[in-house]
C-alpha positions in Angstrom: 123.1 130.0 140.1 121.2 127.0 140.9 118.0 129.1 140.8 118.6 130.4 137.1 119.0 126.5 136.4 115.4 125.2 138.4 113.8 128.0 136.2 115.4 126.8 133.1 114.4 123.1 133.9 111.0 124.2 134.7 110.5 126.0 131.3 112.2 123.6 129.2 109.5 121.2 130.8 106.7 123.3 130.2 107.4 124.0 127.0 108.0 120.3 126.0 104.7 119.6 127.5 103.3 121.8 125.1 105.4 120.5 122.0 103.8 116.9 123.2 100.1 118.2 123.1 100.7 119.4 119.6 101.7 116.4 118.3 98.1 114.5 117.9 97.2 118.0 116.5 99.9 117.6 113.6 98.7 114.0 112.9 95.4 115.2 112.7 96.5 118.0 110.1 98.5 115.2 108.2 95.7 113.2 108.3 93.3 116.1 106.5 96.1 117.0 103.8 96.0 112.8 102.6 92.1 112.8 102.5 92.4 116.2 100.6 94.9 114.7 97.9 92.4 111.8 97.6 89.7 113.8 96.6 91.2 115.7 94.3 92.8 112.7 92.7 89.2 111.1 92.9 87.9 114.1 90.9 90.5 114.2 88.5 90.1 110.3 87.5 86.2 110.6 87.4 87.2 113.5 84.7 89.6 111.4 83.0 87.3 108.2 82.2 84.4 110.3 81.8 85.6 112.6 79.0 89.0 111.8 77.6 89.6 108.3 76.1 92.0 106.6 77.8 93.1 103.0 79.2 92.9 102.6 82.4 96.9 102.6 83.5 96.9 106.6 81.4 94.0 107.8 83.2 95.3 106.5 86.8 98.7 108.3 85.7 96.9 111.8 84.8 95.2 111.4 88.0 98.4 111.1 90.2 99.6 113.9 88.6 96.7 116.5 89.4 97.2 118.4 92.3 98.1 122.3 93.3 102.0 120.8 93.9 104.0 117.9 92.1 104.9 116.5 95.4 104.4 113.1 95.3 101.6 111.5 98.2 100.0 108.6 99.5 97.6 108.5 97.0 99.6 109.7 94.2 101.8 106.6 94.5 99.2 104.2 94.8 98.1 105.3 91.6 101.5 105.6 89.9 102.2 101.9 91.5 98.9 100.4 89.9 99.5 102.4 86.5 102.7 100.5 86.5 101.6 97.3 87.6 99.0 97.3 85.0 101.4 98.2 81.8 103.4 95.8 82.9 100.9 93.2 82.9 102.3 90.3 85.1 99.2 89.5 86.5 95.2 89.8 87.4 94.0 93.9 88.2 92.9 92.7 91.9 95.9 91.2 92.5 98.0 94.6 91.2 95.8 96.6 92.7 96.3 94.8 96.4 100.1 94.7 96.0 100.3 98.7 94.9 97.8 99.8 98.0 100.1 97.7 100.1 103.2 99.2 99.2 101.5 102.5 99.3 99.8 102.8 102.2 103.1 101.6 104.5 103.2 104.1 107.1 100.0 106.3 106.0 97.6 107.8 109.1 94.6 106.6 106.9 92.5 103.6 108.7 92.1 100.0 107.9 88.0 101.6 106.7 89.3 104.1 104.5 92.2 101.8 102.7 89.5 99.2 102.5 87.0 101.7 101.1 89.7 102.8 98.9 90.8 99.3 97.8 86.6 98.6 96.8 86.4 101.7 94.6 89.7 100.7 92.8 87.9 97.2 92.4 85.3 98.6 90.7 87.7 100.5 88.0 88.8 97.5 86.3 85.8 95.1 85.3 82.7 97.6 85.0 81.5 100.0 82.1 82.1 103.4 82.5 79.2 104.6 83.8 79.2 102.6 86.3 83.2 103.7 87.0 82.5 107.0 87.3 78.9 106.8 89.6 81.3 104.4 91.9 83.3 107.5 91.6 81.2 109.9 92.8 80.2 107.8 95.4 83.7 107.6 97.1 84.1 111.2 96.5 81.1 112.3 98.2 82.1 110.0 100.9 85.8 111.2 101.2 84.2 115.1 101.1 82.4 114.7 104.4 85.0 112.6 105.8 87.4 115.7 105.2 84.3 118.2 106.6 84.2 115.8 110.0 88.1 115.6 110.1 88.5 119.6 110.3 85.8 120.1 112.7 87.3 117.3 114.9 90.3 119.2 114.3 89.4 122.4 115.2 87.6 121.1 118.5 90.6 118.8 119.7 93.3 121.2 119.1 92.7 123.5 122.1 92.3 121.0 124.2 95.5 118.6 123.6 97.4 122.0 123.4 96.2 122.9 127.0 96.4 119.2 128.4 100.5 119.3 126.8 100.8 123.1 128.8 99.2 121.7 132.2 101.1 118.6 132.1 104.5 120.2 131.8 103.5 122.2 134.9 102.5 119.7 136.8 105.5 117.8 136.1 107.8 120.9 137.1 105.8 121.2 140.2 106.4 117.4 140.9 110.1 118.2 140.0 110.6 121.2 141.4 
């Protein structure tokens, strides 16, 4: 009876080793999905100032709602935040725009570079003309895009190996145990 249990303990370890090496994998997923939601929603509000005629608040709205799913997201809500802000006009743009990202970002996997990057962009939106919006744009798409190409390639290298260092440190645990 004992034995049944050692191999039970032994498998439950193993396989909880393996759980543990897929977490960083997961984060790195998560982490892909919020840089993909960006760029779309950067695409979306290039099209928005660059062809319909709206104030700024509308377009950031339409932008936050693009999307394959209506989920809401990272940057959905900073958009939907600072579209809110802005209508209701309490105070300067930067000042909105700080508080929103804030608010936003609170428990997001994106780095201090890539809110700050972010944060710059949005800067840009609310004092210059709109070519200039939509070439600082572009910019931050382009940016985001290869960001997203390095992310999955980091991604697709790292996975194996975190997966096989979480399957080799539950067995050497169970040997230690056992």
């Amino acid at each position: 009876m004992t034995g049944y249990l050692k191999i039970i303990g032994v498998v439950l370890v193993i396989v909880s080793g393996a759980g543990l090496g897929s977490c960083p994998v997961h984060k790195m997923a998560h982490r892909v999905q919020e840089m993909e939601e960006l760029y779309y929603c950067l695409l979306r509000l290039k099209s928005e100032i660059c062809h319909a005629v709206k104030t700024l608040p509308e377009a950031l709205k339409s932008a936050a709602e693009c999307g394959k799913e209506k989920r809401s997201g990272v940057y959905k809500d900073a958009m939907c935040l600072i579209a809110k802000r802005m209508e209701e006009g309490q105070s300067a743009y930067a000042v909105l725009l700080k508080k929103a990202a804030d608010e936003a970002f609170r428990g997001s996997v994106l780095t201090e570079e890539e809110k700050d990057a972010f944060m710059q962009t949005f800067l840009s939106l609310g004092g210059a003309d709109r070519q200039k919006q939509i070439q600082a744009l572009e910019y931050y798409a382009e940016t985001v895009r290869l960001a997203i190409n390095e992310e999955k390639q980091k991604k697709k290298e790292r996975a194996y190996l975190y997966r096989s260092l979480g399957i080799l440190g539950g067995i050497f645990l169970s040997v230690l145990l056992y």
